[in-house]
N, C-alpha and C positions, 0 to 999 in steps of 0.2 A: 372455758374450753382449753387454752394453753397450760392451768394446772393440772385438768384430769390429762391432757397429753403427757404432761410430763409426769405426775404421777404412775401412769404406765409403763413410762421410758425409765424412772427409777431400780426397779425391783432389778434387770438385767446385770443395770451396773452394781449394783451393792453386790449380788454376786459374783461378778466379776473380779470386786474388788475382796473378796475373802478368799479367793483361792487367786493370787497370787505367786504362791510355790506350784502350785500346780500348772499355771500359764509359762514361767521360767522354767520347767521342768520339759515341759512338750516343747518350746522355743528351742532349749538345747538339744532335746531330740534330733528333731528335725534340720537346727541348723550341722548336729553333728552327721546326721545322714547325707546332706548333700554335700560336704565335704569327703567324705570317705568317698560316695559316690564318684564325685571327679578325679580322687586319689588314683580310686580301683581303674575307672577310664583310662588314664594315663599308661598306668602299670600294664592292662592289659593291651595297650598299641602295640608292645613288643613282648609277645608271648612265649618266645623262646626265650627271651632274657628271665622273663619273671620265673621258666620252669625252672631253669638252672639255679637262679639266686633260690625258691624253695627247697630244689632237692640238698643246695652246698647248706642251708639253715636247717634242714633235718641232718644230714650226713654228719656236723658238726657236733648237737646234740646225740647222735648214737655214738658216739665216742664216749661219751659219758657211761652209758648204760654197757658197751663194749668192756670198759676200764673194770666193772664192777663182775661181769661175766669170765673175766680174765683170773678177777680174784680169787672166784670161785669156783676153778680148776686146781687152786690149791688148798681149799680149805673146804668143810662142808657144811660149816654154817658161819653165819657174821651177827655175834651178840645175838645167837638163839635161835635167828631166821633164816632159812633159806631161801636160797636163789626166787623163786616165785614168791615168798611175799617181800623181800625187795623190791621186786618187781611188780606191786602191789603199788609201794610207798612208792616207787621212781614213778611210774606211770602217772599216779594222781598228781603228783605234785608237779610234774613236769607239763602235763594237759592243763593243770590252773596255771602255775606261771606264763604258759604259752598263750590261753584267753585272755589274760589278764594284760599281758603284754602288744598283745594283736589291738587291743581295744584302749591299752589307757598308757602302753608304753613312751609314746612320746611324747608325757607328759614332763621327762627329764629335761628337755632342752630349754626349758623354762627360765633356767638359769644365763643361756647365751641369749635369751629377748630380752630378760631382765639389762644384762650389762651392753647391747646395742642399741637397746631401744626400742628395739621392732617390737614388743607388748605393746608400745603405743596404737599401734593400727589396729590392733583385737580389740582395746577397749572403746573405739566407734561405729564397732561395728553393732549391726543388732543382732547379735548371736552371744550365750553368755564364752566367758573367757574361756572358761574350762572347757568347754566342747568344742571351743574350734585349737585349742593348746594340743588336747586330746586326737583328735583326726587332721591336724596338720602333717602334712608327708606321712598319709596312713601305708604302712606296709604291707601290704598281703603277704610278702615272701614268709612271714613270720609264721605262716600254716604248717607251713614245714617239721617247726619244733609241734605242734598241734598233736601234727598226724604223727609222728613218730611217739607221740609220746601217748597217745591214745594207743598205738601199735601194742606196746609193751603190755597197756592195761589190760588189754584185751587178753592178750595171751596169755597173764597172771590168772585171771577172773578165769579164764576156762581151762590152766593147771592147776590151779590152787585145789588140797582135800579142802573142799570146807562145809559144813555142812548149812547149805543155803536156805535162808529163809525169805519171806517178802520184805522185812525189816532189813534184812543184809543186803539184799538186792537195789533195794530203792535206796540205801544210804552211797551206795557210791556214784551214780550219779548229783547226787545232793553233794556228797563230798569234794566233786570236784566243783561243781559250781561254787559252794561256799566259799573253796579255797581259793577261785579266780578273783570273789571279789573280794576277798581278804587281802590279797595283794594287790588288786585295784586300788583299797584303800590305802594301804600303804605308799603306793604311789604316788596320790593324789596327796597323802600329808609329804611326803617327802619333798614334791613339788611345792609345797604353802612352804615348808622350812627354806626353801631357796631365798625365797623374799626377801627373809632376813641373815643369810649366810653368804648368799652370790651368786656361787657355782657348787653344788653336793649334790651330786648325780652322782658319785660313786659312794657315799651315805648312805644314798638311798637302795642300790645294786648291793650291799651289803646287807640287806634287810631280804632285795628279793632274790634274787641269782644265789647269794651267799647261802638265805635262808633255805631256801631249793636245795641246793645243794644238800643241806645238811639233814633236810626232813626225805631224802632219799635213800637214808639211811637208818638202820632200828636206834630207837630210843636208848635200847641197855645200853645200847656203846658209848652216852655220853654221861655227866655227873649231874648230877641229880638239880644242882644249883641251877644251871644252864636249862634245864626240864621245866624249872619251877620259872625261869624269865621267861620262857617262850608258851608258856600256858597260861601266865598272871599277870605279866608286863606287856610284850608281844607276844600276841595269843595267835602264835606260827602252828603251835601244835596242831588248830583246829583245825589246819588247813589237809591231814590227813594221820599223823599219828594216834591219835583218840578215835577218828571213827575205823581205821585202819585198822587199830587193834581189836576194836569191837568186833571188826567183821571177820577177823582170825582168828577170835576165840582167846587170847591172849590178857593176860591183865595189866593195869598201866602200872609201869614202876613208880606213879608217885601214890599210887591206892585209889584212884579218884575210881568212883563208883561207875559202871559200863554206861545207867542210861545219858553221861555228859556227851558218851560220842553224837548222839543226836543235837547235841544245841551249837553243833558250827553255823545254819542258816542262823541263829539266833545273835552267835559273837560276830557272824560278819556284818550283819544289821547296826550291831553297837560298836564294832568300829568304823564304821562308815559316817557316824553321824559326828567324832570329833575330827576327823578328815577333812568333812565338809567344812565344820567350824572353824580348822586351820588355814584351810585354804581362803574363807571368806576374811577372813584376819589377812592374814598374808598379801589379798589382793587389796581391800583399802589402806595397807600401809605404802603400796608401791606409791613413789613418788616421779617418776620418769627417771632420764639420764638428764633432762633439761638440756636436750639439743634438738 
């Protein structure tokens, strides 16, 4: 009797035991949701503070998109494009940075738990590191860049001549998603590089803000070399310039074929997975501060 018991009580476990990634995956779900959860709490006890810190986080980012509107009272194109598909590429790329950033941005300070210590308390916890790294002092204000930068797309998407299809239509939402966890991952290695560096949070800000920066602007206007790093090395491109130009009608100045602007859901999947790798390197190499 206590064999066929336990033969029964077998089969659960062995399942159990094969998914694994799967039981670590929902754990940091979960433990990253009630973390944000009490974040969000917090933030909203004082609702006049959190509106002002949103609108000064959007106000700041319109300055950007302001700077480029300004430019384009004296000229009437920028390397080919005009003012709306610009504003095309600032949109997309400014609503993924801003996702990306709402949800995995304060994964930089990785580097200040490293050199006090305080990673020690995350790794007793039963929550994995990365999710509670990740919603530690979760931001909301950060909606701010969101909604401004959705603002723009919007009003690109219904200036723009373009002739719309369903293929063009569904790519930009796709696009900006791709492009959020594009820079999610970037984040998340940039964070595993800290382990072994200290402090490079602005390393890493140079890959996402920098690269934002630069993908909100047309392709032509940069050399060709810098085109081929950001689509073959860091593959930034994907994050709007290749499905951007698809959905403008435009060809890529390095020749790549239209149907690649579909495979961003595809490159943010494959950089997600040496990110991960990074970071699990990164965390069994942390040794404490030994205090």
């Amino acid at each position: 009797m206590a064999e066929a018991t336990l033969g029964r009580e077998r089969p659960p476990a062995v399942v159990w035991e094969r998914e694994p990634g799967r039981r670590r995956l929902l754990e940091g779900l979960r433990g990253y949701r009630l973390i944000v959860a009490m974040w969000v709490r917090s933030t909203m006890t004082y609702r006049t503070s959190f509106l002002l810190s949103a609108f000064g986080n959007a106000a700041i980012t319109v300055l950007d998109f302001a700077a480029i509107y300004i430019m384009f009272t004296h000229v009437d194109a920028l390397g080919g494009f005009s003012l709306p598909e610009i504003g095309l590429l600032y949109g997309s790329c400014s609503t993924s940075l801003g996702l990306a950033n709402l949800l995995l941005g304060n994964t930089d300070r990785i580097g200040t738990r490293i050199r006090d210590g305080s990673l020690d308390t995350m790794l007793v916890r039963p929550v994995p590191v990365l999710a509670q790294v990740a919603a530690d002092r979760f931001a909301l204000r950060r909606c701010g860049r969101i909604g401004q930068g959705l603002g723009v797309l919007v009003w690109a998407v219904v200036v723009l001549d373009v002739d719309w299809t369903v293929g063009k239509a569904l790519l930009v939402p796709v696009m900006v998603t791709a492009g959020a966890v594009i820079f999610g991952a970037v984040m998340v290695a940039g964070a595993a590089f800290q382990f072994a560096a200290g402090d490079a949070a602005e390393v890493v800000n140079s890959f996402t803000y920098g690269g934002c920066t630069m993908l909100e602007y047309p392709p032509t206007v940069f050399a060709k070399e810098l085109l081929r790093g950001v689509t073959f090395v860091v593959p930034l491109a994907f994050v709007n310039w290749l499905p951007a130009l698809y959905v403008l009608g435009r060809p890529d100045p390095l020749g790549l074929p239209g149907w690649v602007a579909y495979l961003s859901p595809l490159v943010a999947f494959a950089v997600c997975v040496p990110a991960a790798l990074a970071w699990r390197a990164g965390l069994r190499s942390y040794r404490s501060t030994g205090s």
